[in-house]
C-alpha positions as CSV (number, residue, x, y, z in Angstrom):
1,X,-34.4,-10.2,13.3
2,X,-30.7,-9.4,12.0
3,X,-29.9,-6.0,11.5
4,X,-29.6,-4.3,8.8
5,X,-25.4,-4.3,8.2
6,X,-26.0,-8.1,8.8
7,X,-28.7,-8.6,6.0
8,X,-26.4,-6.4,4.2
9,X,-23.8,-8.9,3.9
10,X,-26.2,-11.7,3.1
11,X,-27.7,-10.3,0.5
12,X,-24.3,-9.5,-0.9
13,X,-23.1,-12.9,-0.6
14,X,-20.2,-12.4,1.6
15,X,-21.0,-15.3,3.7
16,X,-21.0,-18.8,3.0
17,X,-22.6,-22.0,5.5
18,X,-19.8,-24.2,5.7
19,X,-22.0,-26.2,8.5
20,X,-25.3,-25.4,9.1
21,X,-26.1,-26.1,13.5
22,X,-28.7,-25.0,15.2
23,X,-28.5,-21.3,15.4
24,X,-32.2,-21.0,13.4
25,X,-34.0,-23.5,14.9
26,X,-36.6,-22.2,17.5
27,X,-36.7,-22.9,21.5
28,X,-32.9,-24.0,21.2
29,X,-30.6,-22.6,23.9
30,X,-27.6,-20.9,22.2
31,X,-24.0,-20.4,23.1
32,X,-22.1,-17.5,22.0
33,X,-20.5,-16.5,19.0
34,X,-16.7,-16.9,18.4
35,X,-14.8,-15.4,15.1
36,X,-11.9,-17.1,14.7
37,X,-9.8,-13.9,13.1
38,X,-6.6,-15.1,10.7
39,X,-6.1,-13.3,7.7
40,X,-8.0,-10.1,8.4
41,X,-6.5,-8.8,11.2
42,X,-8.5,-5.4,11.8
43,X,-11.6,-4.1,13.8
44,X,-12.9,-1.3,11.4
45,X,-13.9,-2.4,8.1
46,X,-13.7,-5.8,8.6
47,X,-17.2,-7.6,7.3
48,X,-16.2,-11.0,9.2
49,X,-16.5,-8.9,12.5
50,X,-19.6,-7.2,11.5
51,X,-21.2,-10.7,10.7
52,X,-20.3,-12.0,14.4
53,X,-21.1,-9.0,16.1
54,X,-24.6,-9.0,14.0
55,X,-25.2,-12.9,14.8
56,X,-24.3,-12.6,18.4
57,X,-27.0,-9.8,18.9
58,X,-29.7,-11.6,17.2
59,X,-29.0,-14.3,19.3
60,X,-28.9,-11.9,22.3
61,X,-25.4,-13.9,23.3
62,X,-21.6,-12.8,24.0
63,X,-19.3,-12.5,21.1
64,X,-15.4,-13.0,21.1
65,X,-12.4,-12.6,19.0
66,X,-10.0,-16.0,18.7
67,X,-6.3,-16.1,16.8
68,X,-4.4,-18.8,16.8
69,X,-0.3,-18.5,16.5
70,X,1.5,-20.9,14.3
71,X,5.1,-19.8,15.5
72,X,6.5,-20.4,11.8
73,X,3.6,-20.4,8.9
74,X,4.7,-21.7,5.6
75,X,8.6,-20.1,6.9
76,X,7.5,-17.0,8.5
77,X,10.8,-15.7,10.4
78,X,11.0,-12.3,12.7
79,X,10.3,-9.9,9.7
80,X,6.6,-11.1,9.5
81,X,5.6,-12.4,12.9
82,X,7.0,-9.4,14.4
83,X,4.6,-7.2,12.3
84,X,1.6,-9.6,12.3
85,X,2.0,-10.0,16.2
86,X,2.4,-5.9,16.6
87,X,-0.4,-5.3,14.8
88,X,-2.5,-7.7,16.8
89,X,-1.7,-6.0,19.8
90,X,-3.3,-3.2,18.8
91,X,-6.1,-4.4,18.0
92,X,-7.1,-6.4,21.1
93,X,-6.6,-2.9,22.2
94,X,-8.9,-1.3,20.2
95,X,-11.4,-4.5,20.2
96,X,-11.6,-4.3,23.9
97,X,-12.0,-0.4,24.4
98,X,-14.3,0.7,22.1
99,X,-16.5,-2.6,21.3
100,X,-16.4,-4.4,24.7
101,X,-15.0,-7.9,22.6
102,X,-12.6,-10.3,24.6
103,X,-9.4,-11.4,22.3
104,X,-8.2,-14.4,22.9
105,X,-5.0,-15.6,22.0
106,X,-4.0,-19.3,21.2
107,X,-0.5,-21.1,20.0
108,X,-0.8,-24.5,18.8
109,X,-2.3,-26.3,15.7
110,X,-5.4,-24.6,14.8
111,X,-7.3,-27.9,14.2
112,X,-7.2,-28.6,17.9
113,X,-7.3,-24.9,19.7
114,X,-10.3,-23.3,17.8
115,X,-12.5,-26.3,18.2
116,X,-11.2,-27.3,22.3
117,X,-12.1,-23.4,22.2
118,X,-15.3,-23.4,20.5
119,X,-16.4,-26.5,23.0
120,X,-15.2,-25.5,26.3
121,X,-17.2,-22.1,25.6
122,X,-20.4,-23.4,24.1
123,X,-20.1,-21.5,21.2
124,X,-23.2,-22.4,19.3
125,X,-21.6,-20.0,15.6
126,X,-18.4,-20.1,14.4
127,X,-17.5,-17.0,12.2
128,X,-14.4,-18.1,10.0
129,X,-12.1,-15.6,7.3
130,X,-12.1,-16.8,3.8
131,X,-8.5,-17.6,2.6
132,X,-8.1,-19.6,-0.9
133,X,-4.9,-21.0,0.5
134,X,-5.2,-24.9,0.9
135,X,-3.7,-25.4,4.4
136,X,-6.2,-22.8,5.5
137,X,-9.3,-24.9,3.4
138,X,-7.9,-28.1,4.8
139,X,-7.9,-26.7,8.7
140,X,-11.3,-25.4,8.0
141,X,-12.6,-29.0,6.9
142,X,-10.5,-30.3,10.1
143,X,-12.1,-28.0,12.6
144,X,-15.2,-28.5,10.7
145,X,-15.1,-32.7,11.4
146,X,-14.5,-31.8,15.2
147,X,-17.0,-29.2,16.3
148,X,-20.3,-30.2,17.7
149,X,-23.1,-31.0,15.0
150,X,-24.8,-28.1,17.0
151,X,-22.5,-25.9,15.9
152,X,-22.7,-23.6,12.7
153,X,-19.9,-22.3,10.7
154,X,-19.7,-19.2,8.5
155,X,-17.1,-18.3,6.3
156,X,-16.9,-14.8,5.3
157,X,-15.0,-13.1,2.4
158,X,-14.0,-9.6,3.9
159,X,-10.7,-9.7,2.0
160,X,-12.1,-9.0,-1.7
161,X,-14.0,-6.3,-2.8
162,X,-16.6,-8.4,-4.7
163,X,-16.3,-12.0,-3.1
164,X,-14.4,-14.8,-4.7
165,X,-17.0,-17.0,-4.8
166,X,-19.3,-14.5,-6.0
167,X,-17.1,-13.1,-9.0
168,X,-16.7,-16.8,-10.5
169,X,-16.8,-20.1,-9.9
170,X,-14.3,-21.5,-11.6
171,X,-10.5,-20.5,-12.6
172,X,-10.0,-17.6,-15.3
173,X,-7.5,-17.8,-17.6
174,X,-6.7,-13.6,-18.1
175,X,-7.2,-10.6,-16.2
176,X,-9.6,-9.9,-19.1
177,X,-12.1,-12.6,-18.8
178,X,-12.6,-12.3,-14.6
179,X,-12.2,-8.0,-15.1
180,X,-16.0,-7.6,-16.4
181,X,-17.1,-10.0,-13.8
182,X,-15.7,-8.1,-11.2
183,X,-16.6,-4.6,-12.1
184,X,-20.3,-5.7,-13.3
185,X,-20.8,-6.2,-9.8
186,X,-18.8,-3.5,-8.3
187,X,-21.3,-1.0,-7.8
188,X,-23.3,-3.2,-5.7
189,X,-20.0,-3.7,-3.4
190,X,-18.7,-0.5,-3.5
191,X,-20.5,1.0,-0.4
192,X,-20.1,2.3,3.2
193,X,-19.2,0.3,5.6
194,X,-21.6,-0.1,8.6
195,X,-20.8,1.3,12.2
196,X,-20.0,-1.2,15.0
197,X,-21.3,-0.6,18.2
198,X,-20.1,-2.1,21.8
199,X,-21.7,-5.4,22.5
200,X,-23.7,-5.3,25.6
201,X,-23.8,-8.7,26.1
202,X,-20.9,-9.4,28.3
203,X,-18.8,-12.3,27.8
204,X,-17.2,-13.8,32.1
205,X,-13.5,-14.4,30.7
206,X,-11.6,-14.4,33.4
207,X,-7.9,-13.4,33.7
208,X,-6.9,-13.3,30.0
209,X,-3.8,-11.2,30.1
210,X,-0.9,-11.5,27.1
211,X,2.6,-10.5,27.6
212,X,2.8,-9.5,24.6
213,X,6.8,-8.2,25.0
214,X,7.2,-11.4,25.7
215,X,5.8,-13.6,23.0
216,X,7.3,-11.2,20.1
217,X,10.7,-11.6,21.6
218,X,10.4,-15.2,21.9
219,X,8.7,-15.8,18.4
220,X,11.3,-13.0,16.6
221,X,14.2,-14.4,18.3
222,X,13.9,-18.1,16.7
223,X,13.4,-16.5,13.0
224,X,15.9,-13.3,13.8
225,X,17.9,-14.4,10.5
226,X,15.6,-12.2,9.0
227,X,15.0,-9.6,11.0
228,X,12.4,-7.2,11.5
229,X,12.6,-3.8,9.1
230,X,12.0,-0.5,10.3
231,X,10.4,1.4,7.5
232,X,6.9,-0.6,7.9
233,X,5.1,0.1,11.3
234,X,2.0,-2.0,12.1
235,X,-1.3,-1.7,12.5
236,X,-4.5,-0.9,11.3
237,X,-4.4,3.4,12.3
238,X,-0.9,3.9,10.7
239,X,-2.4,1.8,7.8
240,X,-5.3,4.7,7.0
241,X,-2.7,7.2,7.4
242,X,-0.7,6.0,5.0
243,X,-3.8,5.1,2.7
244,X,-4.4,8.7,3.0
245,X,-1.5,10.2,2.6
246,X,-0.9,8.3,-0.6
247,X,-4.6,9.3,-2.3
248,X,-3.8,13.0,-1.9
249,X,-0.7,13.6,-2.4
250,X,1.2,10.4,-4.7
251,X,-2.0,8.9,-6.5
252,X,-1.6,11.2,-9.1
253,X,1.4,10.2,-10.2
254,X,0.5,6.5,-10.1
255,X,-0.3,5.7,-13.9
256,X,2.5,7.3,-15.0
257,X,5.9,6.0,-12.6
258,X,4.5,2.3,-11.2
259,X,6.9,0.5,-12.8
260,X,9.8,2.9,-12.3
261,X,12.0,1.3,-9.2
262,X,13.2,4.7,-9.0
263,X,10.3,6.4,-7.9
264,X,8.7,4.2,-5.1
265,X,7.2,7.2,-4.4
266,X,4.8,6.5,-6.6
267,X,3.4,3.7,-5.1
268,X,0.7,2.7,-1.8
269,X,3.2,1.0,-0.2
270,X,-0.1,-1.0,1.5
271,X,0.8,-4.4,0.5
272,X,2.1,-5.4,3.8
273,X,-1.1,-4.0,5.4
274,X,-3.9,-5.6,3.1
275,X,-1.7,-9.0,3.4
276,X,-2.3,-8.9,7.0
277,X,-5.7,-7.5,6.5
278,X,-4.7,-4.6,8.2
279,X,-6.5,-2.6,6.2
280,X,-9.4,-3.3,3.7
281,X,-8.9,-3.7,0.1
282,X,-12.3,-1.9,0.0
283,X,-11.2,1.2,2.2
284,X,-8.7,1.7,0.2
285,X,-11.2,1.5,-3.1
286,X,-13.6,3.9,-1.6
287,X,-10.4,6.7,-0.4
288,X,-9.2,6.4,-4.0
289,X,-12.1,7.1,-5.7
290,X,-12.9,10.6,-4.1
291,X,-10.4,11.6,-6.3
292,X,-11.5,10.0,-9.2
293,X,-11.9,13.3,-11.0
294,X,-8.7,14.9,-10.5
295,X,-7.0,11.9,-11.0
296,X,-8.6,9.8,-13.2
297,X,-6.0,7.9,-14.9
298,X,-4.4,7.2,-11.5
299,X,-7.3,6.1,-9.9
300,X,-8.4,3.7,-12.5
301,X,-4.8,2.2,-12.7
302,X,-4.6,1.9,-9.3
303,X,-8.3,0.2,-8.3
304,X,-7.4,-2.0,-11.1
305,X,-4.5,-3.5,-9.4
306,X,-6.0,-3.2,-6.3
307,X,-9.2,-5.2,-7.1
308,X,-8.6,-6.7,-10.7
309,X,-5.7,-8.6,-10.3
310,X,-5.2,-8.8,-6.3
311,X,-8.8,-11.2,-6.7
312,X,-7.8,-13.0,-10.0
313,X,-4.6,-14.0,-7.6
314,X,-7.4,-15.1,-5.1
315,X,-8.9,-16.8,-7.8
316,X,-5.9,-18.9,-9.4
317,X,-5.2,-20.0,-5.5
318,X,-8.5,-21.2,-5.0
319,X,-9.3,-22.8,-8.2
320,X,-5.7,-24.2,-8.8
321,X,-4.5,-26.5,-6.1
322,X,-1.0,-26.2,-7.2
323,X,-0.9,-22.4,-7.5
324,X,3.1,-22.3,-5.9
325,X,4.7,-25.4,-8.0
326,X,5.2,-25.7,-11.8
327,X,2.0,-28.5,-11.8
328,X,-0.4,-25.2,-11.5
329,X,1.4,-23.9,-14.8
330,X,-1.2,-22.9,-17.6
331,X,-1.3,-25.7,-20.6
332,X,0.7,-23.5,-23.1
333,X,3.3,-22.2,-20.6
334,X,3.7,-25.9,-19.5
335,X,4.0,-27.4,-22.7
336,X,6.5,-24.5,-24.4
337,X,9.4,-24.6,-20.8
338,X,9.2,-28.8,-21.4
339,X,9.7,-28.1,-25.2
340,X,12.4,-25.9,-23.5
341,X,13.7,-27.7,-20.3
342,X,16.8,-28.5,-22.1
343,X,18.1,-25.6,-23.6
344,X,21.8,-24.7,-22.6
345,X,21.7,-21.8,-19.7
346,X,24.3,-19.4,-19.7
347,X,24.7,-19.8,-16.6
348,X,24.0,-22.0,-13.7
349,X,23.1,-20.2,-10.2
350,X,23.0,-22.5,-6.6
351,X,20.0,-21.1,-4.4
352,X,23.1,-20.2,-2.4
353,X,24.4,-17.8,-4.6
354,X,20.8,-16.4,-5.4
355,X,19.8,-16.2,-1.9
356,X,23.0,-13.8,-1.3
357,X,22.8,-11.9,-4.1
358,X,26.1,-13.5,-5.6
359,X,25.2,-13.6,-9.8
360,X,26.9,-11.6,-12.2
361,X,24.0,-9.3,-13.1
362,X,24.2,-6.3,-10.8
363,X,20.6,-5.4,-11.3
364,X,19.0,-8.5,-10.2
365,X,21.4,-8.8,-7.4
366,X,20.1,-5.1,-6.2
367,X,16.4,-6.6,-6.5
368,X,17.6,-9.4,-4.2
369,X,19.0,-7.1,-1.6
370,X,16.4,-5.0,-1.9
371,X,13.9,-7.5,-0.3
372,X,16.5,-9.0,2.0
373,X,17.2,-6.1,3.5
374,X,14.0,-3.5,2.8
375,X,11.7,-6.6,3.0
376,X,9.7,-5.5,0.3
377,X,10.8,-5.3,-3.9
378,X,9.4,-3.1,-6.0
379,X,6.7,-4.6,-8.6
380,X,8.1,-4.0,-11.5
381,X,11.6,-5.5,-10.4
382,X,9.7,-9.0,-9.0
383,X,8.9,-9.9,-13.1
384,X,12.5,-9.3,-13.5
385,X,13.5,-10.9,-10.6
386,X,11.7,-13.7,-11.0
387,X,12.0,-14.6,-15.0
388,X,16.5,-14.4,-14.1
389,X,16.0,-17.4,-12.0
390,X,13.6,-18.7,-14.6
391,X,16.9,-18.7,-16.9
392,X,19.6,-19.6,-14.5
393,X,18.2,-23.1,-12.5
394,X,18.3,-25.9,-14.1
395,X,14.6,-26.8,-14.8
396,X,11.2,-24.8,-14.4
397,X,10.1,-26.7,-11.6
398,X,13.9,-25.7,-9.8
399,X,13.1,-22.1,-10.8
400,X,9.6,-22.1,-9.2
401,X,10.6,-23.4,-5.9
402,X,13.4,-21.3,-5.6
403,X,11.2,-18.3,-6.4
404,X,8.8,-19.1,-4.0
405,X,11.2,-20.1,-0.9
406,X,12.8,-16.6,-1.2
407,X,9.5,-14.6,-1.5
408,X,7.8,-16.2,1.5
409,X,11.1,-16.2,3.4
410,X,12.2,-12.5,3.4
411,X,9.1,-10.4,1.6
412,X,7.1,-8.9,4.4
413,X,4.0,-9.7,2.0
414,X,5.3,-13.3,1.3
415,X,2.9,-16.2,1.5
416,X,0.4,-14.4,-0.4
417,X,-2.0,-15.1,-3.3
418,X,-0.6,-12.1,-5.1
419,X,3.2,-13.4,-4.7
420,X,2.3,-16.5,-5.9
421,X,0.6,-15.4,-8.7
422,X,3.2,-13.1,-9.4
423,X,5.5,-15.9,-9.6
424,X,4.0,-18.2,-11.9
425,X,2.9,-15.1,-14.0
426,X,7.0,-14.8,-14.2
427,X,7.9,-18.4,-14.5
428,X,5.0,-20.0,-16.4
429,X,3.1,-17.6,-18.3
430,X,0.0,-17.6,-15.8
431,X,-2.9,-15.0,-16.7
432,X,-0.1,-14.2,-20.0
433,X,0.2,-14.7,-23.4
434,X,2.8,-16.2,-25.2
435,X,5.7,-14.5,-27.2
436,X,7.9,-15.2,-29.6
437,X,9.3,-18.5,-28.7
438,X,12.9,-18.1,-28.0
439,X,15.7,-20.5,-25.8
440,X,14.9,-21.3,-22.2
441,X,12.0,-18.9,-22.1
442,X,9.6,-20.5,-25.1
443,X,6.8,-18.8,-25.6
444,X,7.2,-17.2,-22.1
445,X,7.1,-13.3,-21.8
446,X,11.0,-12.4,-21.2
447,X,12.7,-9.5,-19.5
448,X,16.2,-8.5,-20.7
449,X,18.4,-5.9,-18.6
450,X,18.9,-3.8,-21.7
451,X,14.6,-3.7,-22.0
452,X,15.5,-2.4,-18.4
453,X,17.7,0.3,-19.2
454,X,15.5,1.6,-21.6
455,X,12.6,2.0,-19.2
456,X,14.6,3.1,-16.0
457,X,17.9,4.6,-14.8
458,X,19.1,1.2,-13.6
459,X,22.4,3.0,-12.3
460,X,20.1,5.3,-9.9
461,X,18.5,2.1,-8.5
462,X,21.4,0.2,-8.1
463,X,22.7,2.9,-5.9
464,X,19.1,3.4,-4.4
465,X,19.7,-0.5,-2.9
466,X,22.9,-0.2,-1.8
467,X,22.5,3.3,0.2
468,X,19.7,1.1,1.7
469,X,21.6,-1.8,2.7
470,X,24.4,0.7,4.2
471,X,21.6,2.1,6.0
472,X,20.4,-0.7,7.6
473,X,23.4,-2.5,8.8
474,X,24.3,1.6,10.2
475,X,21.2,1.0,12.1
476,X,22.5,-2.6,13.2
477,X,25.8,-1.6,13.8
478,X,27.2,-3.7,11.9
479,X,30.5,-3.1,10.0
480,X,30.0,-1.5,6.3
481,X,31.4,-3.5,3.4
482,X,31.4,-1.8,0.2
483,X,29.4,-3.9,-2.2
């Protein structure tokens, strides 16, 4: 009989049988249980975990943790792998001590170390993350083709609040359409998370130790051209700290100063953390809602963005295959930049000189530095950011790429469903209405740096981004250039 946090996240639908082995059929001997951990990288809140841990004691067999380390995923340099690989060290930590779990740790292609893994083990389940990102499906269907018939495999949605699969099944146009569907459901999802306990059923694993000094200076030496950042410490403790902090004392002022770059006070500054499934969306939902009546309007704005939009983004990925190229453009915004694609640019900028911050707008080139160098740019400056390239590349498609390459190459948070949503929000008028048509932009939403100026001291952040930058190359010791 499972327990009860298992039947829990049946009956919520959080799990899907991606293979069905032989884990319910009677008088068959059973091998353990194996979650192979990738995209939510945490031991509390995490209802992937609970699912394995649940399984592998109805079965009465061992359970174990397995990540696999692709050295450079979709461009990942020292900045993310030096946070994702921190964080995991804690974690084993944590997963050892308090729940008795082996972690084990594998480089390679996932299609050949999760199911070598899975066979030289006998694991008998295999609990899986859901990520809509298509190499992650298409390793998924690999390892899927290679396992033993015997062998079952769950995915389970512990990113979302409400699952993906459960809030629709297929792609919404608007954050209006999918926003019903997902608070409908959300008082169903909106619960407690169950305790874990140790597993008593021991898993014989031999010498398993990680040098873990070692493998972060190896990986963040061969991507050090963008180097770690400092602000943003790792892990899933320092993750409900800062959730906590924020909810008492900067929630409140949330509504009101989002989209102000001059007050980044006002924000979680958790995106790093729930892309790296540090923390759960979920835990987050639940801390900001005990202070739903004091801060009502903050609250509301805030699990909007949190849940709303972060799983429309999950959405778009998973229903459009070509979520990060201008093919996954919506039909309007596709058909008004060809109508467009011709129009003369004022200017023409080289990924060169966008990539160092080199174009004649000081405002964009702040938001640039500001996610070289900080590794993170404020929301309301990525629209801005984005839409400038939109009007100084040559084509759509151009602007896209170039959008994309940067993001995932120096955001901490890059290679996310939310960035690339973000992007073709920007670019191609994804989950947006169109405006009045005008040149380059059609019927695509535009941002001007006087509409700036009229919402923010652009001055203040200018000088916000370059007392950062000083700052950082102080820490490097490098020599300062007055930019």
């Amino acid at each position: 009989m499972a327990s009860a946090s298992s039947s829990t996240a049946v009956q919520l639908g959080r799990i899907r049988v991606l293979k069905q082995g032989l884990i319910n059929q009677p008088s068959t001997k059973l091998g353990p249980v194996v979650y192979w951990l990738f995209r939510d990288q945490r031991v509390r809140d995490n209802w992937a975990l609970i699912h394995a841990v649940d399984q592998a004691s109805r079965l009465d067999v061992p359970v174990a943790v397995a990540f696999n380390l692709f050295d450079h995923f979709l461009g990942a340099k020292a900045r993310q792998l030096g946070f994702m690989l921190r964080g995991l060290q804690q974690l084993r930590h944590e997963l050892e001590r308090t729940l008795h779990i082996p972690f084990f740790l594998f480089q390679g292609e996932a299609v050949d170390t999760i199911p070598n893994f899975v066979k030289e083990c006998g694991a008998s389940l295999l609990v899986t993350d859901f990520s809509p990102l298509r190499q992650v499906r298409g390793w998924k269907e690999e390892i899927s083709k290679k396992v033993s018939g015997s062998v079952s495999i769950h995915e389970v949605d512990a990113h979302n609040v409400v699952p993906m699969w459960v809030t629709s099944d297929k792609l919404e146009d608007y954050a209006r359409t999918i926003r019903p569907k997902i608070n409908n459901r959300l008082p169903e999802y909106m619960i407690e998370f169950p305790a874990l306990k140790p597993h008593v059923k021991k898993w014989d694993t031999g010498n398993r130790s990680i040098d873990w000094e070692k493998l972060i200076e190896h990986v963040t030496s061969e991507g050090d051209e963008v180097p770690e950042v400092e602000w943003c410490k790792p892990g899933e403790s320092i993750a409900l700290e800062k959730l906590k902090e924020f909810a008492k004392n900067r929630l409140m002022n949330y509504s009101a100063d989002r989209n102000n770059p001059t007050k980044p006070e006002a924000v979680s500054g958790l995106s790093p953390y729930l892309h790296f499934g540090q923390i759960s969306a979920q835990r987050c939902a639940l801390e900001a809602r005990k202070y739903h009546k004091v801060y009502q309007q903050g609250v509301d704005k805030f699990l909007d963005e949190l849940i709303v939009w972060r799983e429309l983004a999950d959405n778009f990925c998973y229903y459009e295959p070509h979520y990060d190229s201008f093919l996954g453009a919506c039909d309007w915004g596709r058909a008004t930049l060809m109508d467009h694609a011709f129009d003369k640019r004022e200017r023409i900028c080289t990924l060169e000189q966008l990539e160092n911050a080199q174009t004649t707008d000081p405002l964009w080139n702040a938001s640039q530095l500001e996610m070289v160098h900080h590794g993170k740019m404020h929301g309301y400056m990525r629209m801005y950011w984005a839409k400038k390239i939109l009007e100084w590349t040559s084509s759509p498609q151009e602007a896209v790429e170039i959008a994309v390459y940067l993001n995932d190459k120096y955001s901490i948070d890059g290679r996310d469903p939310n960035g690339y949503a973000g992007i073709m929000w920007s670019i191609c008028g994804v989950h947006d209405n169109g405006f009045q048509e005008r040149p380059v932009y059609g019927k695509i939403r535009s941002m001007t740096y006087a509409g700036c100026a009229r919402k923010f001291d652009i001055d203040a952040y200018i000088r916000s981004v370059k007392k950062l930058v000083r700052d950082v190359k102080k820490r490097k010791g490098e020599i300062l250039v007055d930019s």
